[in-house]
KOLGU-4560 file (N, C-alpha, C; in nm, 3 decimals, padded with zeros to 5 digits):
<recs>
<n_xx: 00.085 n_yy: -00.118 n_zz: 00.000 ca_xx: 00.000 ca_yy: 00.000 ca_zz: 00.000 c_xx: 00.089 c_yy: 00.123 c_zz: 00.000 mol: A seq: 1 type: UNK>
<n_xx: 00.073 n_yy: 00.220 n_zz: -00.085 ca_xx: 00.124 ca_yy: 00.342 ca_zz: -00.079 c_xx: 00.116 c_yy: 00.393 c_zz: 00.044 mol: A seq: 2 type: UNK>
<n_xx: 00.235 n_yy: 00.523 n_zz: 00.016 ca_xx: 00.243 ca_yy: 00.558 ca_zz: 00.194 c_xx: 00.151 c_yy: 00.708 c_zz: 00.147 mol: A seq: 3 type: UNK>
<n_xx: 00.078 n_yy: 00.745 n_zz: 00.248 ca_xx: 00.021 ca_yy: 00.860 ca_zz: 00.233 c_xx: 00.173 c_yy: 01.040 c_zz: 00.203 mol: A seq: 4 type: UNK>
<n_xx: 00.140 n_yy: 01.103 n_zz: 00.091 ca_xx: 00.253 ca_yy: 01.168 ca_zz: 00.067 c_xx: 00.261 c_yy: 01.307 c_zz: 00.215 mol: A seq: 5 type: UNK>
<n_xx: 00.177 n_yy: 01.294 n_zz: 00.249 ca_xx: 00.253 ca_yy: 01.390 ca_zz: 00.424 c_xx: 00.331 c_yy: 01.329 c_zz: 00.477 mol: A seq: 6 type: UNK>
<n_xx: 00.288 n_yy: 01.216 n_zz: 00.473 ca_xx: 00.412 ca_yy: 01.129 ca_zz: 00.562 c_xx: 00.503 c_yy: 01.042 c_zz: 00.502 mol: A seq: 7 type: UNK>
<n_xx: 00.508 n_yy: 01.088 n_zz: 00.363 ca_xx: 00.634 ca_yy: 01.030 ca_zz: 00.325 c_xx: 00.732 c_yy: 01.112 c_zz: 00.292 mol: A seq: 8 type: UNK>
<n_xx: 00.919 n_yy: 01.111 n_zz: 00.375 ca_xx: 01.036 ca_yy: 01.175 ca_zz: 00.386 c_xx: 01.047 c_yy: 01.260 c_zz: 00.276 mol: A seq: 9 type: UNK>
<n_xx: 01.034 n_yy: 01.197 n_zz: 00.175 ca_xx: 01.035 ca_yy: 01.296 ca_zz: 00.058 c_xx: 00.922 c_yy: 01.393 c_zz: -00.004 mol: A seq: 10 type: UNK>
<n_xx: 00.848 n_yy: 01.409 n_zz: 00.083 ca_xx: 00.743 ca_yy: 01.480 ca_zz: 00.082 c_xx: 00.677 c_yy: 01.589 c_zz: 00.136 mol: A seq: 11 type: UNK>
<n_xx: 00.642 n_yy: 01.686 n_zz: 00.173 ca_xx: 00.605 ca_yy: 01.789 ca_zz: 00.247 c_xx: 00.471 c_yy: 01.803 c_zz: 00.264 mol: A seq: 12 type: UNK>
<n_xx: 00.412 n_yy: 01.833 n_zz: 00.384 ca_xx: 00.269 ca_yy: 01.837 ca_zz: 00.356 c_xx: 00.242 c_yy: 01.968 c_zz: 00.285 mol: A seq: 13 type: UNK>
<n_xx: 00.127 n_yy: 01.961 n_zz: 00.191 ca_xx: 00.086 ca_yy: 02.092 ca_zz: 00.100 c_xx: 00.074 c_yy: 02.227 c_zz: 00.193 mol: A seq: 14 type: UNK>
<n_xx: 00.029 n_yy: 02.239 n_zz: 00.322 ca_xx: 00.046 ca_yy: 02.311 ca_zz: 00.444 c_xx: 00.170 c_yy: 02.386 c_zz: 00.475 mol: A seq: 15 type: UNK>
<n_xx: 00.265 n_yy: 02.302 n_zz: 00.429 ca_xx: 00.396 ca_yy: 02.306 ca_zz: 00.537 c_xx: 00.460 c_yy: 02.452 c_zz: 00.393 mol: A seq: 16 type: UNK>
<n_xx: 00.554 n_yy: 02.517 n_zz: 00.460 ca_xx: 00.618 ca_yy: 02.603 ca_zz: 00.414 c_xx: 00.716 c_yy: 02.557 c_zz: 00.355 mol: A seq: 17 type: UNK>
<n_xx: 00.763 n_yy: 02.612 n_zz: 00.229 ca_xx: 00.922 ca_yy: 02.551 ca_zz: 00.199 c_xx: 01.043 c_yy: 02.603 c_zz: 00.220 mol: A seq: 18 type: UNK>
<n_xx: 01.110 n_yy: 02.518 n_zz: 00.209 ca_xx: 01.279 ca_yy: 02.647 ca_zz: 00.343 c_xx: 01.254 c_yy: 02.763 c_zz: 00.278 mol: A seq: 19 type: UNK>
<n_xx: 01.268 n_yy: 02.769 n_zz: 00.155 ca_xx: 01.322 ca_yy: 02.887 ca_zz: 00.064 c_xx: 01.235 c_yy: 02.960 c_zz: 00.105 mol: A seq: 20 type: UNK>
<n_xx: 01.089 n_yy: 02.944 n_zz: 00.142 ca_xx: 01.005 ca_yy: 03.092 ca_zz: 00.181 c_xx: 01.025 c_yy: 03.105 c_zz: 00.348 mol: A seq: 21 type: UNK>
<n_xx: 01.080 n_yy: 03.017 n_zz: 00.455 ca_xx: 01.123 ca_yy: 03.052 ca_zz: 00.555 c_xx: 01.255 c_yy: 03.098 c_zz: 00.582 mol: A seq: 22 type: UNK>
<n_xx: 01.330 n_yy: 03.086 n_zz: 00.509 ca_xx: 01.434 ca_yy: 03.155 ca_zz: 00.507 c_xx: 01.424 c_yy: 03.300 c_zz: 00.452 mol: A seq: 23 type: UNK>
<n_xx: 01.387 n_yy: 03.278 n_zz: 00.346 ca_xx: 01.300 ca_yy: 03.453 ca_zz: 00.293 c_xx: 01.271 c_yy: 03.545 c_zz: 00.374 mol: A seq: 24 type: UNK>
<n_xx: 01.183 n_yy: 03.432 n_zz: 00.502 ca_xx: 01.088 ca_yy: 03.503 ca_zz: 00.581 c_xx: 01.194 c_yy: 03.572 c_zz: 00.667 mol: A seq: 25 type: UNK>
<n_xx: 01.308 n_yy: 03.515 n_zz: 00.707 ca_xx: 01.412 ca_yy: 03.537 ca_zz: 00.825 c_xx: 01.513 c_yy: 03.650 c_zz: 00.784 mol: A seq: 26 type: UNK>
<n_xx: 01.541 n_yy: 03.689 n_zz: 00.627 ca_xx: 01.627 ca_yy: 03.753 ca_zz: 00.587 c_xx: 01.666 c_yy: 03.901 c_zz: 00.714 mol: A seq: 27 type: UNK>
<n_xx: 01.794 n_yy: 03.883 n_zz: 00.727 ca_xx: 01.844 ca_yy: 04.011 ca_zz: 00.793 c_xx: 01.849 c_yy: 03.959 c_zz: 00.972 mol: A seq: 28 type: UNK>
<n_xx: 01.800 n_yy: 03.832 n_zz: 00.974 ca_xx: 01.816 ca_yy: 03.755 ca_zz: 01.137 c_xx: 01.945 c_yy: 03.787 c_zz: 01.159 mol: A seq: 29 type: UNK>
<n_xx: 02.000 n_yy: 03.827 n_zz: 01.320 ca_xx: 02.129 ca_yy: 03.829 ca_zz: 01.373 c_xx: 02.067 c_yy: 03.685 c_zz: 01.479 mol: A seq: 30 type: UNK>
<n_xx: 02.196 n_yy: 03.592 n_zz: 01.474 ca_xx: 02.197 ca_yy: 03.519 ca_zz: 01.536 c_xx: 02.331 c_yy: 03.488 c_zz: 01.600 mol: A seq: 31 type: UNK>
<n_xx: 02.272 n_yy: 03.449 n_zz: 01.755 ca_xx: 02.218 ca_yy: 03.359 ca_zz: 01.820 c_xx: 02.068 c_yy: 03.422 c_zz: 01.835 mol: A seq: 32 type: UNK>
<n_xx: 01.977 n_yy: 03.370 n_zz: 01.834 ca_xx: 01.860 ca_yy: 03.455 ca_zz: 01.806 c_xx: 01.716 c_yy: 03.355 c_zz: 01.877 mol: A seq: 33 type: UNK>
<n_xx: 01.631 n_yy: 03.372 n_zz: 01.938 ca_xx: 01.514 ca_yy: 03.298 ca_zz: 02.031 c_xx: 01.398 c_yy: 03.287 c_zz: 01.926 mol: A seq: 34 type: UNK>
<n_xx: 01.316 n_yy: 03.181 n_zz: 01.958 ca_xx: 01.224 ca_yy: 03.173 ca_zz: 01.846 c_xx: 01.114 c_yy: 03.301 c_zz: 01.833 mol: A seq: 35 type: UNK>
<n_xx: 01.055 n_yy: 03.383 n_zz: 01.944 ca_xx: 00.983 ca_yy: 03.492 ca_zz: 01.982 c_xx: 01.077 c_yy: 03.603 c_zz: 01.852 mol: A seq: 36 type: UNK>
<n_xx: 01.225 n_yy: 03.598 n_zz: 01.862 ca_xx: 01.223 ca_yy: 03.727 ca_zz: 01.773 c_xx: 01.235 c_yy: 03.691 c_zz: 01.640 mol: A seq: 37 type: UNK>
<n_xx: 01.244 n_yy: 03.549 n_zz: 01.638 ca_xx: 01.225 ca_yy: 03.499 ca_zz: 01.491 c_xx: 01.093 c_yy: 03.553 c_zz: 01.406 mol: A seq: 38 type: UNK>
<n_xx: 00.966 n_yy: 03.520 n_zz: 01.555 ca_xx: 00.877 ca_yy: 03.506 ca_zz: 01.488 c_xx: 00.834 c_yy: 03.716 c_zz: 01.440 mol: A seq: 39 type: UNK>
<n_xx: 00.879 n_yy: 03.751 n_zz: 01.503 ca_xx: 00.870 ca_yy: 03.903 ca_zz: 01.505 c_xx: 00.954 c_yy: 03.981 c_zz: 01.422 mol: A seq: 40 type: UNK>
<n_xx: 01.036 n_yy: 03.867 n_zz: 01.371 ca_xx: 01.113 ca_yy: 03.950 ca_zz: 01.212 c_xx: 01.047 c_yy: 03.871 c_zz: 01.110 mol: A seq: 41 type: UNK>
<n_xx: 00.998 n_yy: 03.766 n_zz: 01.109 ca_xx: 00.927 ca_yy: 03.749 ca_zz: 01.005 c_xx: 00.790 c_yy: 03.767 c_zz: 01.018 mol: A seq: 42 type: UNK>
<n_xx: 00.735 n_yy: 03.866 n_zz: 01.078 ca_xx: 00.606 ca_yy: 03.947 ca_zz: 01.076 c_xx: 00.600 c_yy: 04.095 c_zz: 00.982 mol: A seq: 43 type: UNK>
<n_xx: 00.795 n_yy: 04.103 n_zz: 01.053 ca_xx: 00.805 ca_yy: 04.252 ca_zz: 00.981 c_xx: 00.833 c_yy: 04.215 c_zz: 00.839 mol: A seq: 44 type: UNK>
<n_xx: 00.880 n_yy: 04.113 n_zz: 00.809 ca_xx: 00.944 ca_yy: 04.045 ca_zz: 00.651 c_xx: 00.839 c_yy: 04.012 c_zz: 00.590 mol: A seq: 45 type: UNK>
<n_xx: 00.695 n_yy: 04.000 n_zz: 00.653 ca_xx: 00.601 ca_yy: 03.983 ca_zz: 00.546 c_xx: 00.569 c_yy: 03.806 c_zz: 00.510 mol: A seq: 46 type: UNK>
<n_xx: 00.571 n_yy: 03.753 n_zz: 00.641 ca_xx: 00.566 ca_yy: 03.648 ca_zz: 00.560 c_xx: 00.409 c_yy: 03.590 c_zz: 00.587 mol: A seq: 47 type: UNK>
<n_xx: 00.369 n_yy: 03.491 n_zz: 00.537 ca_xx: 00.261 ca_yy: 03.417 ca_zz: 00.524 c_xx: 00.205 c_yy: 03.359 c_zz: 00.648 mol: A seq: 48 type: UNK>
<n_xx: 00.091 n_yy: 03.355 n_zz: 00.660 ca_xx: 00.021 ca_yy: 03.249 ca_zz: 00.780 c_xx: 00.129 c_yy: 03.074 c_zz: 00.804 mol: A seq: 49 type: UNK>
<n_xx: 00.111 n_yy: 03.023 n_zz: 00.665 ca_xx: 00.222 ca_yy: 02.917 ca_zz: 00.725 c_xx: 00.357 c_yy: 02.910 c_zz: 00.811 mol: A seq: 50 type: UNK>
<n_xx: 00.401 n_yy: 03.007 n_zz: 00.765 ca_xx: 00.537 ca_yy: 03.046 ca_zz: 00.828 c_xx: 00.494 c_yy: 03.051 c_zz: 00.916 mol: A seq: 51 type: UNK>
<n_xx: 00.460 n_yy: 03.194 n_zz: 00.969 ca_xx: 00.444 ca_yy: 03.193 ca_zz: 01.112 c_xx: 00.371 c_yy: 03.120 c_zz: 01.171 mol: A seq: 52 type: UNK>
<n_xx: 00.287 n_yy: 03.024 n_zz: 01.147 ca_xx: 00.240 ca_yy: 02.913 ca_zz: 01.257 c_xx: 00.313 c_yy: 02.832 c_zz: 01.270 mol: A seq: 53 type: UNK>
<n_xx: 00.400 n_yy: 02.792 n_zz: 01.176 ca_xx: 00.574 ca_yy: 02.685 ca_zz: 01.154 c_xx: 00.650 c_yy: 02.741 c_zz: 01.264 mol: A seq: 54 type: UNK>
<n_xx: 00.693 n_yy: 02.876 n_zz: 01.261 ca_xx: 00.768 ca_yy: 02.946 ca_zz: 01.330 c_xx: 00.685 c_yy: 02.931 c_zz: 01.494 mol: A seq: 55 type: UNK>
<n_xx: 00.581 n_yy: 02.990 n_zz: 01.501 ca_xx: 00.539 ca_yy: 02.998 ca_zz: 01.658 c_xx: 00.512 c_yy: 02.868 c_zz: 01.715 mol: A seq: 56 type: UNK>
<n_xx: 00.548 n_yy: 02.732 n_zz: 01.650 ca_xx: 00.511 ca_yy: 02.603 ca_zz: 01.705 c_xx: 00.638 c_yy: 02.529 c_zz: 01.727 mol: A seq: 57 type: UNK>
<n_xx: 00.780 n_yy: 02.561 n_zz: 01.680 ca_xx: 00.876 ca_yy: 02.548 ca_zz: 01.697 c_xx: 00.926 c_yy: 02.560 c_zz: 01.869 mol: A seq: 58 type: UNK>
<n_xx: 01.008 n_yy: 02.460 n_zz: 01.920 ca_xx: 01.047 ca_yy: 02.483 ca_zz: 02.031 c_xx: 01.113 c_yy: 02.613 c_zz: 02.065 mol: A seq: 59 type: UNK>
<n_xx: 01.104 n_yy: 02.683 n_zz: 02.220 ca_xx: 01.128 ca_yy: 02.789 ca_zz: 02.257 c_xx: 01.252 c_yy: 02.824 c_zz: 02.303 mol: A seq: 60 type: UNK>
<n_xx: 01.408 n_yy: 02.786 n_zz: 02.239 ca_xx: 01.524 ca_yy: 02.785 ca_zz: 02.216 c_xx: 01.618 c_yy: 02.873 c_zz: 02.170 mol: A seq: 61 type: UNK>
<n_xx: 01.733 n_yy: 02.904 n_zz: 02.172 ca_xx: 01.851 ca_yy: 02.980 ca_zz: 02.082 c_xx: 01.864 c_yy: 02.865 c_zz: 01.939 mol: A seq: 62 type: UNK>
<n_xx: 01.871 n_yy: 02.989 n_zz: 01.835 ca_xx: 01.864 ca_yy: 02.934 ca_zz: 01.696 c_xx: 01.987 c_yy: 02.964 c_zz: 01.672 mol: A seq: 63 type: UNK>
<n_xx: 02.099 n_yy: 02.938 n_zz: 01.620 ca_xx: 02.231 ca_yy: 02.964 ca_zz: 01.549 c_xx: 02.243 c_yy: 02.999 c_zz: 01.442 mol: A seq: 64 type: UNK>
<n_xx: 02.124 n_yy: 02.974 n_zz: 01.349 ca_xx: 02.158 ca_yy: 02.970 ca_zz: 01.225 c_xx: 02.035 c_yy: 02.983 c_zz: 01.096 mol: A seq: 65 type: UNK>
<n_xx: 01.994 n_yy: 03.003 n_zz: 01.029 ca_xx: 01.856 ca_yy: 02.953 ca_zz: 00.940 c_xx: 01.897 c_yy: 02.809 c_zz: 00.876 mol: A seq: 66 type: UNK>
<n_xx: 01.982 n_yy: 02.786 n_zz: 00.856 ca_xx: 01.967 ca_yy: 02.629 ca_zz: 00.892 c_xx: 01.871 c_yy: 02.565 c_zz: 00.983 mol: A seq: 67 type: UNK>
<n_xx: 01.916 n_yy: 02.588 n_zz: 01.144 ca_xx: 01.912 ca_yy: 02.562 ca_zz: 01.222 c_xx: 01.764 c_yy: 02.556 c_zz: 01.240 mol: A seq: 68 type: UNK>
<n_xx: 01.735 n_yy: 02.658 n_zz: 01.184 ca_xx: 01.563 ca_yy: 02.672 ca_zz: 01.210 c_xx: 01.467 c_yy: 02.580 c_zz: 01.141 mol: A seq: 69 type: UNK>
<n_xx: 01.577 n_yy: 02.600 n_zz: 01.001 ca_xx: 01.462 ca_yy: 02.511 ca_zz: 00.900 c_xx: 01.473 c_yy: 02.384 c_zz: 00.924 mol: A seq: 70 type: UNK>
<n_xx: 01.536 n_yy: 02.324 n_zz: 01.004 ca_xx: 01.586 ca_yy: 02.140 ca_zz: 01.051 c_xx: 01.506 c_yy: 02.165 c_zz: 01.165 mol: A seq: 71 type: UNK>
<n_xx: 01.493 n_yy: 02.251 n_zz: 01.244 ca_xx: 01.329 ca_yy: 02.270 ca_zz: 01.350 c_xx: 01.215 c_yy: 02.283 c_zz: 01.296 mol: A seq: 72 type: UNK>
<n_xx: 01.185 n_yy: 02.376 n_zz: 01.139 ca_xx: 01.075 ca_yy: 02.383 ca_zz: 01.123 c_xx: 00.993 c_yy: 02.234 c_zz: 01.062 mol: A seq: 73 type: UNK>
<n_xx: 01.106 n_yy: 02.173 n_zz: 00.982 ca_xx: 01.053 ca_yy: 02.053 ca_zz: 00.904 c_xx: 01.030 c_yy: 01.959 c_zz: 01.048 mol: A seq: 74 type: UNK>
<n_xx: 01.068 n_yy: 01.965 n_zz: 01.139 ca_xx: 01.007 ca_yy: 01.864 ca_zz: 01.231 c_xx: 00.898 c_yy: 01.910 c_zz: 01.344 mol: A seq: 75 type: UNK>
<n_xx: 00.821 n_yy: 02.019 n_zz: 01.271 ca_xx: 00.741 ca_yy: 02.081 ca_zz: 01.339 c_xx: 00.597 c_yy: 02.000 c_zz: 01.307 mol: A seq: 76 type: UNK>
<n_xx: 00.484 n_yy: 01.949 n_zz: 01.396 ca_xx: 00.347 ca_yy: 01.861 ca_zz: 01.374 c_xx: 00.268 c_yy: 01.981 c_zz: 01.375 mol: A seq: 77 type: UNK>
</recs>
């Protein structure tokens, strides 16, 4: 039986944001940086309802990097 494509690795749910527009969303981040001001530069950056519900459901941590974020956001439920 096929695997349903949300939950398959190579797959994204249609919901989910893709790095390239969360990273977009982050442009101009100074890091070491907390998820609260993440989510408050990409309010000012304009980004989309997905993002920021990606972003505000993310654990409440120091980010290092937009890497860093987007390897948090893809394991965000």
């Amino acid at each position: 039986m096929a695997q349903h494509p949300a939950r398959s690795q190579n797959h994204r749910h249609p919901d989910e944001p893709r790095p390239e527009e969360i990273t977009r969303a982050l442009e101009g981040a100074a890091f070491p940086t907390t998820r609260d001001k993440l989510v408050e530069l990409a309010t000012r950056n304009g980004a989309d309802g997905e993002v920021l519900a990606v972003l505000k459901r993310m654990s409440d941590r120091n980010f290092d990097s937009v890497a860093a974020v987007v390897r948090e956001a893809s394991n965000v439920e």
